[in-house]
C-alpha positions in Angstrom: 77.1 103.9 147.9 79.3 106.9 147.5 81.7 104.6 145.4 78.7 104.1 143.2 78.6 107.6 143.0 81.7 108.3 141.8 82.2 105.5 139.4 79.0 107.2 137.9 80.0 110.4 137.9 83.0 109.6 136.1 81.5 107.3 133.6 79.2 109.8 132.7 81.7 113.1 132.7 83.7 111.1 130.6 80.8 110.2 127.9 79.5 114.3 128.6 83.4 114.9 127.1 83.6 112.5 123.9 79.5 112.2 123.4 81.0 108.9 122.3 79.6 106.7 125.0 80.7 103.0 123.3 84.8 105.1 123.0 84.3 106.6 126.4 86.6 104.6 128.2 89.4 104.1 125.5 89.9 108.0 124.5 90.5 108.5 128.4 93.2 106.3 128.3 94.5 105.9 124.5 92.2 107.9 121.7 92.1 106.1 118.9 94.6 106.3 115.7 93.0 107.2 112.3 94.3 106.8 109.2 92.6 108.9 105.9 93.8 107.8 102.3 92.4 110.0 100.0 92.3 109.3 96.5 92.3 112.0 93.6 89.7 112.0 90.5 88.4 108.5 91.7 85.2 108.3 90.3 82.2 107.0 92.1 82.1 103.7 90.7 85.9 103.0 90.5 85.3 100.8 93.5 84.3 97.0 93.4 81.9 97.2 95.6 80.8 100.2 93.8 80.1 98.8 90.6 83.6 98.6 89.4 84.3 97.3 85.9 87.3 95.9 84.6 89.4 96.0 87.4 89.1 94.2 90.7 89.6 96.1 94.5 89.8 93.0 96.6 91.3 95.0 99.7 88.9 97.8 99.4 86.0 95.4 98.8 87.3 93.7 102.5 87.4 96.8 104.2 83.8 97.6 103.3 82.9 93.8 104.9 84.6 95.0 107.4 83.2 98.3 108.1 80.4 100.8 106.2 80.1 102.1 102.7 78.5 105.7 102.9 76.3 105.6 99.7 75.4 109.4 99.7 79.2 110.7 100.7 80.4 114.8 99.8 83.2 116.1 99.3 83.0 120.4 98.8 83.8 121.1 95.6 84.7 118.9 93.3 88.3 119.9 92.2 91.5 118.6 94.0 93.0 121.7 96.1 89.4 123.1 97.6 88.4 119.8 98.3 91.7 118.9 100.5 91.4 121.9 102.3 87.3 121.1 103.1 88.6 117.9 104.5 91.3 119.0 106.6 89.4 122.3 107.9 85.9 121.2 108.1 84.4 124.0 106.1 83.5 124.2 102.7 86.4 125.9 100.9 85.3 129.0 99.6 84.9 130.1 103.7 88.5 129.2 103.8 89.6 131.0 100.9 90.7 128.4 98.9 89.6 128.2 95.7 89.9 125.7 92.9 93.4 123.9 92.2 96.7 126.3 93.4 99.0 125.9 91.1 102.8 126.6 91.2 101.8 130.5 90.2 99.6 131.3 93.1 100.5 133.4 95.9 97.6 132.1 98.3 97.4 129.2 100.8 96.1 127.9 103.7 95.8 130.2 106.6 98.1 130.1 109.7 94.8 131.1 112.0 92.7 127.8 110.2 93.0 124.3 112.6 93.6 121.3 110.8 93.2 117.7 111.9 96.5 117.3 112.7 96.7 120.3 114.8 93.7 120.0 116.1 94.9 115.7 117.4 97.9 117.5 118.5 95.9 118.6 121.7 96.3 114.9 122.8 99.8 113.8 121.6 99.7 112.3 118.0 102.2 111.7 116.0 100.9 113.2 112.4 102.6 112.7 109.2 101.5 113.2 105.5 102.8 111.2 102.5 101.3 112.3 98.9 99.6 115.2 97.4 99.1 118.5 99.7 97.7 121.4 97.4 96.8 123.5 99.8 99.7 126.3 99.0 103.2 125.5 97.8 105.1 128.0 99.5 107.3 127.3 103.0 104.7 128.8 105.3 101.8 126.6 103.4 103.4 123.2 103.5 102.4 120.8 105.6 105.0 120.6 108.8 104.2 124.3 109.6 100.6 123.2 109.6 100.6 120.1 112.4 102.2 117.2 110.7 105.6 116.0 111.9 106.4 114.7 108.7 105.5 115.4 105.3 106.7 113.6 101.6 105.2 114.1 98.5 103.8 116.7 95.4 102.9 120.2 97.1 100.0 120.2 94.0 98.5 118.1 91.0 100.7 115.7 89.3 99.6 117.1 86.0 101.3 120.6 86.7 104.9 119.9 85.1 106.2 120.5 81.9 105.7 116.9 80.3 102.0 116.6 80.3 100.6 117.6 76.9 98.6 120.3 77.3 100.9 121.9 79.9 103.1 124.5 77.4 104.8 126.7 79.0 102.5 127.0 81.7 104.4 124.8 84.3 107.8 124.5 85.9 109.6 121.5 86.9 107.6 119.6 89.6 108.9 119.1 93.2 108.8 116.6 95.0 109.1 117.5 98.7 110.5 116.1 101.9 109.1 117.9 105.3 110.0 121.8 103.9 113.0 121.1 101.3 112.7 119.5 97.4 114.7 116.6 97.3 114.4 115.9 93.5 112.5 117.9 90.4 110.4 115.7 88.0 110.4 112.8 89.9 109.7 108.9 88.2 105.7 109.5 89.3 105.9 105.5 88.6 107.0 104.6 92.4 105.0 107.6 93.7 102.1 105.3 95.2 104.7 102.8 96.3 106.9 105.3 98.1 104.1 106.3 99.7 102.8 103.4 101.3 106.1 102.1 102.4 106.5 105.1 104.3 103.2 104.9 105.6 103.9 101.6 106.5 107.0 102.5 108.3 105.2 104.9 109.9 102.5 102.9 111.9 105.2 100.8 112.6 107.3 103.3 114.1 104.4 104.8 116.0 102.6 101.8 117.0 102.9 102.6 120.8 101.4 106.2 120.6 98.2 107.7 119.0 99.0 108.6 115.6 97.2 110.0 112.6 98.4 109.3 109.0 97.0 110.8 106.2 97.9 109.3 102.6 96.4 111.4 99.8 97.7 109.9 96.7 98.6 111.7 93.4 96.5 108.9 91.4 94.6 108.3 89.4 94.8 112.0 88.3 96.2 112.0 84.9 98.8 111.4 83.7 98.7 108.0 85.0 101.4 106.1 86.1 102.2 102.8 87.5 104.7 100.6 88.9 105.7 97.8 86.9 104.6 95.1 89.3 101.0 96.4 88.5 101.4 97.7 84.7 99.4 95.4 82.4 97.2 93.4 85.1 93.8 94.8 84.8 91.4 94.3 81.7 90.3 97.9 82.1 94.0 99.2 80.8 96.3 101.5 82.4 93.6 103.0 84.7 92.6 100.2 86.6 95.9 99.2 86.5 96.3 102.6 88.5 93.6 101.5 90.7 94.6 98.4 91.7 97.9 99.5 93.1 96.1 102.2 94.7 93.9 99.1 96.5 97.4 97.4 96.9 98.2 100.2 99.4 95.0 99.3 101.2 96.0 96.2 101.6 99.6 97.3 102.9 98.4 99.8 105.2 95.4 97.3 106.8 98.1 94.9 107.2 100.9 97.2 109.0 97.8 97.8 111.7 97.0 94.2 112.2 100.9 93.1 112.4 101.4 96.0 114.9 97.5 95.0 117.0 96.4 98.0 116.0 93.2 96.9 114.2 90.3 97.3 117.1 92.5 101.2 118.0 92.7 102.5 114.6 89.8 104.0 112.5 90.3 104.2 108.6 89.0 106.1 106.1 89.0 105.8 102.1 87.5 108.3 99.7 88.3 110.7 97.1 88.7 114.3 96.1 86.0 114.3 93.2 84.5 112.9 90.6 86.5 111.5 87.3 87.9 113.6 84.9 86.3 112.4 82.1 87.5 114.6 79.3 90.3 111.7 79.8 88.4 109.1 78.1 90.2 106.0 78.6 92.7 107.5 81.5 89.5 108.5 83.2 87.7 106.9 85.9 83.4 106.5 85.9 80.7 107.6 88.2 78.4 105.4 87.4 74.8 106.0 87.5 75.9 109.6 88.7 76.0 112.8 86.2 79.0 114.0 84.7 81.9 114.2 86.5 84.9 116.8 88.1 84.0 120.3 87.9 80.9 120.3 88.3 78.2 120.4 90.9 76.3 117.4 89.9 76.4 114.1 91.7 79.2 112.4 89.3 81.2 115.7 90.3 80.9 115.9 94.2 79.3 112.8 95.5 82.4 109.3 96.1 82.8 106.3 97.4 83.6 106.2 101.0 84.5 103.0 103.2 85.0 103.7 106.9 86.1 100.9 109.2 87.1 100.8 113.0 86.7 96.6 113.9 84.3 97.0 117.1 83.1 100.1 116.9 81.9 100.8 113.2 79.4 97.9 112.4 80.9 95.5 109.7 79.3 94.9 106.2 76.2 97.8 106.6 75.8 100.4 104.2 74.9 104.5 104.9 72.5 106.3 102.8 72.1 109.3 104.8 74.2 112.1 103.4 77.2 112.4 105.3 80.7 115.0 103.4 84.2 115.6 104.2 83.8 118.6 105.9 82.2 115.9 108.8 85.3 114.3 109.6 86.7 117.0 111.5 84.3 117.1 114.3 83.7 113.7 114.3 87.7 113.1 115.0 87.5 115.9 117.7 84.1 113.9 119.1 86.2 110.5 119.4 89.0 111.7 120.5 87.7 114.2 123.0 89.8 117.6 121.2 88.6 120.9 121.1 87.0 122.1 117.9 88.2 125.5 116.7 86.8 128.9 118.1 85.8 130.1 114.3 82.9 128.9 112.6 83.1 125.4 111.1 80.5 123.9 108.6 81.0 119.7 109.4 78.8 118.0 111.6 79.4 114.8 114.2 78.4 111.9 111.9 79.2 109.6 114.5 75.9 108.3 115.1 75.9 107.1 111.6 79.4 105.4 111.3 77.8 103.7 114.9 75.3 102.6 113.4 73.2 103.8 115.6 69.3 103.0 115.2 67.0 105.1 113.4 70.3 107.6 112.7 69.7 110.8 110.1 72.3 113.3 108.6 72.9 115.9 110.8 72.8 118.3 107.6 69.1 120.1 107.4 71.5 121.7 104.2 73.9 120.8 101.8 75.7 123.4 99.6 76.9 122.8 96.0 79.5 125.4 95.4 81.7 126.2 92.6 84.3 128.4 93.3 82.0 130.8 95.0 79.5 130.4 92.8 76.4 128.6 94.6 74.8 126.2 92.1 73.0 124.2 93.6 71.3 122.9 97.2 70.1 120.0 99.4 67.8 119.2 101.9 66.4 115.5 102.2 66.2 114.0 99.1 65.9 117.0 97.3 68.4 118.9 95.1 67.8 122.4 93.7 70.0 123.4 90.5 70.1 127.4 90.4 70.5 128.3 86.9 74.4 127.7 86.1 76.6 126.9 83.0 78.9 123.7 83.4 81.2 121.5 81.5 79.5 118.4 79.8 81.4 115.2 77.7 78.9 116.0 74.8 81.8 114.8 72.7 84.4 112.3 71.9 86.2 111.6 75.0 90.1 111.9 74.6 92.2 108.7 74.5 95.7 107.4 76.4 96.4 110.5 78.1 94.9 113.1 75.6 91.5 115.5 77.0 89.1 116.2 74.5 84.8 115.9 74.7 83.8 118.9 77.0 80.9 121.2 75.8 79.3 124.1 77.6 76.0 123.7 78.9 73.4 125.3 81.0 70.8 124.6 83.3 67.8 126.1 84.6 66.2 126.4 88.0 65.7 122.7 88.2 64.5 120.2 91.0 65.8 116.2 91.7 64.7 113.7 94.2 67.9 111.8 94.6 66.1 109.0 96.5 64.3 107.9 93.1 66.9 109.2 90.5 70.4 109.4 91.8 71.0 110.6 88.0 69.4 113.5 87.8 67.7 113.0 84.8 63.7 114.5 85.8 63.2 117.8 87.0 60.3 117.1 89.4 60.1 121.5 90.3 56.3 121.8 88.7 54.8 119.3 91.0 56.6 120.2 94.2 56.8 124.2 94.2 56.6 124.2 98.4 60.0 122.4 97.8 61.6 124.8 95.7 60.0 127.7 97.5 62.1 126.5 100.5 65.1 125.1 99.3 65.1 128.7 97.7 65.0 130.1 101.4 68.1 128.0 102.4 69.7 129.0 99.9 69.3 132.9 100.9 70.7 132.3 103.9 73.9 130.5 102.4 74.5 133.7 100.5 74.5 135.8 103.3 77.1 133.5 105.1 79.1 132.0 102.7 78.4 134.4 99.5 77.5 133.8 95.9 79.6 135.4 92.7 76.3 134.7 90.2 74.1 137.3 92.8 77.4 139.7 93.3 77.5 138.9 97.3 80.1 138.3 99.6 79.6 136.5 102.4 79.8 137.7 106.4 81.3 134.2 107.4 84.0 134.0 104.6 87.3 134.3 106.2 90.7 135.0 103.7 93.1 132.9 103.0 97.2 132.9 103.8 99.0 135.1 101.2 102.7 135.7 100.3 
């Protein structure tokens, strides 16, 4: 009897630790490895089993038969350094600091005092490394292997910001490309970016295979310019972008098949999204959301909401599909949840969305809110199926879309107070506020109390949670 006892008391301090009961018993041996490959100005429907057109993603299309696609999937703000910066910190980026794309200019990163996943998986032993695009400050103190990961390889910002794109002037200096703190070459052939990064992301698992590890692979494409290797340059019907994307799925493929060569498959879970929405200005070089409107830089669906894929063989259900909203700024806690880590002492916005990559019966968001920031401009809100646009101005492609490599299209346009129900029109094409004022009259109330944590430029407030970013 008293064995009894103490096999249950274990069992159950363990599953009191990880509130992960079905990973109880592996994260007190072994936690699991994840993997995050983050892709930047994917579009919503740049994925086959999206609605891709054009191209094909036959790697991506296996992982999602293999795990979940989250349907109704955030990221913070939809522009490529505030929405890193969400991911890695769990809070939406304007609490951080960190505000739109930090260029090679700007004096301001990421703060010594923030916890980042790899810092935070550090508690238990990983091995961490990053290969691609950073952005969340340039500078020595900013880059990554002063901020938890052992290794680090790749652009400290946007591909774009070098002086041979064509709207770049004089505006930029030559691009670095980095190894752990030092540049090892200026300008680099952006051609074998995605396939340097993969092979040492490959090399990586390999080399790692026999220890937790977290790898994080946020790749410079398909942000313009676009580039390709030549192994991949004129396959795809769509042109050079989903020639972009398939290579991109290529890497997929590399990195699923470094954890099933090394047994790693059931030990490892993997995520795929993207930083925002397409940049459609682009035209041709420019990705699609789909059914979703607009796109990057703004704070309607085509801007913030992207495909995500999440797959762990055993423990995420294969071939289901999420439709509860579920962001970034989840993936934080849910990492410290299955790997039984301590979540930072300062105020995160993410929630455990465990029970919905378990697939756990009858499972809802754990998000009674959802904030739409720009900058620090609060534009708009949701709660259930409902979306509340506050009145805002935003860039629309009202005009002819630019063409190989060229931007062109973008109008300004505003909105009034208007209301969506996403669960009938994901496009946000009918404001539904006149026949559901108790709706807005609440949504309004949420959105009060966002201000007075997180702030709001259009009403002149600053926020009592907002916390300031690293500076030189």
């Amino acid at each position: 009897m008293l064995r009894r006892y103490c096999i249950f008391f274990l069992t159950f301090a363990l599953f009191a630790v990880t509130t992960h009961p079905a990973i109880a018993a592996e994260t007190s041996e072994r936690p699991p490895n994840v993997v995050i490959i983050f892709a930047d100005d994917q579009g919503y429907a740049d994925v086959g089993c999206f609605g891709a057109q054009g191209f094909e993603t036959p790697n991506l299309d296996r992982m999602a038969s293999e795990g979940m696609r989250f349907m109704s999937f955030y990221v913070a703000q939809a522009v490529c350094g505030a929405s890193r910066a969400a991911l890695l910190t769990g809070c939406y980026p304007n609490r951080i600091g960190i505000r739109g794309a930090p260029g090679p200019k700007t004096n301001f990163g990421i703060h010594a005092d923030e916890l980042l996943i790899p810092e935070l998986l550090k508690q238990r032993g990983y091995a961490t490394a990053i290969y691609g695009k950073w952005h969340l400050g340039h500078h020595e103190k900013f880059l990554p292997t002063n901020h938890g990961f052992d290794d680090y390889y790749g652009l400290p910002y946007s591909n774009d910001m070098w002086p041979y794109h064509p709207t770049a002037g004089d505006r930029f200096p030559a691009l670095p490309l980095i190894e752990g703190t030092k540049i090892i070459e200026y300008n680099p052939d952006q051609t074998k970016l995605t396939t340097s990064y993969t092979e040492r992301a490959v090399k990586f698992i390999n080399n790692n295979k026999d220890r937790p590890f977290f790898l994080y692979v946020p790749h410079a494409m398909p942000h313009v310019p676009l580039f390709v290797s030549e192994k991949f340059k004129d396959k795809s019907e769509q042109g050079l972008y989903g020639d972009v994307i398939s290579e991109i799925d290529w890497s997929v493929g590399e990195i699923l098949g470094a954890l099933k060569e090394n047994g790693l498959d059931d030990k490892t879970l993997v995520i795929y999204t993207s930083d925002n929405g397409p940049w459609l200005s682009y035209g041709n070089h420019a990705g699609s959301a789909g059914p979703l409107r607009e796109g990057k830089g703004t704070t309607w669906e085509g801007g913030v909401r992207e495909p995500c894929i999440m797959r762990w063989p055993g423990q995420i259900p294969a071939g289901r599909e999420c439709r509860e909203m579920a962001a970034t700024i989840d993936i934080l806690p849910t990492i410290a949840g299955i790997t039984g880590t301590k979540l930072p002492n300062h105020p995160i916005d993410g929630k455990d969305i465990w029970s919905l990559m378990s697939g756990k019966p009858g499972a809802k968001t754990p998000h009674e809110v959802y904030y739409y920031y720009w900058i620090e401009h609060l534009q708009a809100i949701r709660s259930g199926k409902w979306k509340l646009h506050f009145p805002h101005r935003y860039r629309s492609l009202t005009g002819t879309p630019g063409k190989d490599g060229r931007p062109n299209g973008y109008t300004q346009e505003e909105t009034g107070l208007a209301l969506y129900d996403l669960e009938n029109d994901i496009g946000e094409t009918t404001d539904v506020k006149e026949k559901h004022p108790d709706v807005v009259k609440r949504l309004k109330k949420l959105a009060n109390a966002a201000r007075k944590e997180l702030g709001d430029s259009a009403k002149k407030m600053k926020g009592n949670g907002v916390r300031e970013p690293g500076r030189i």
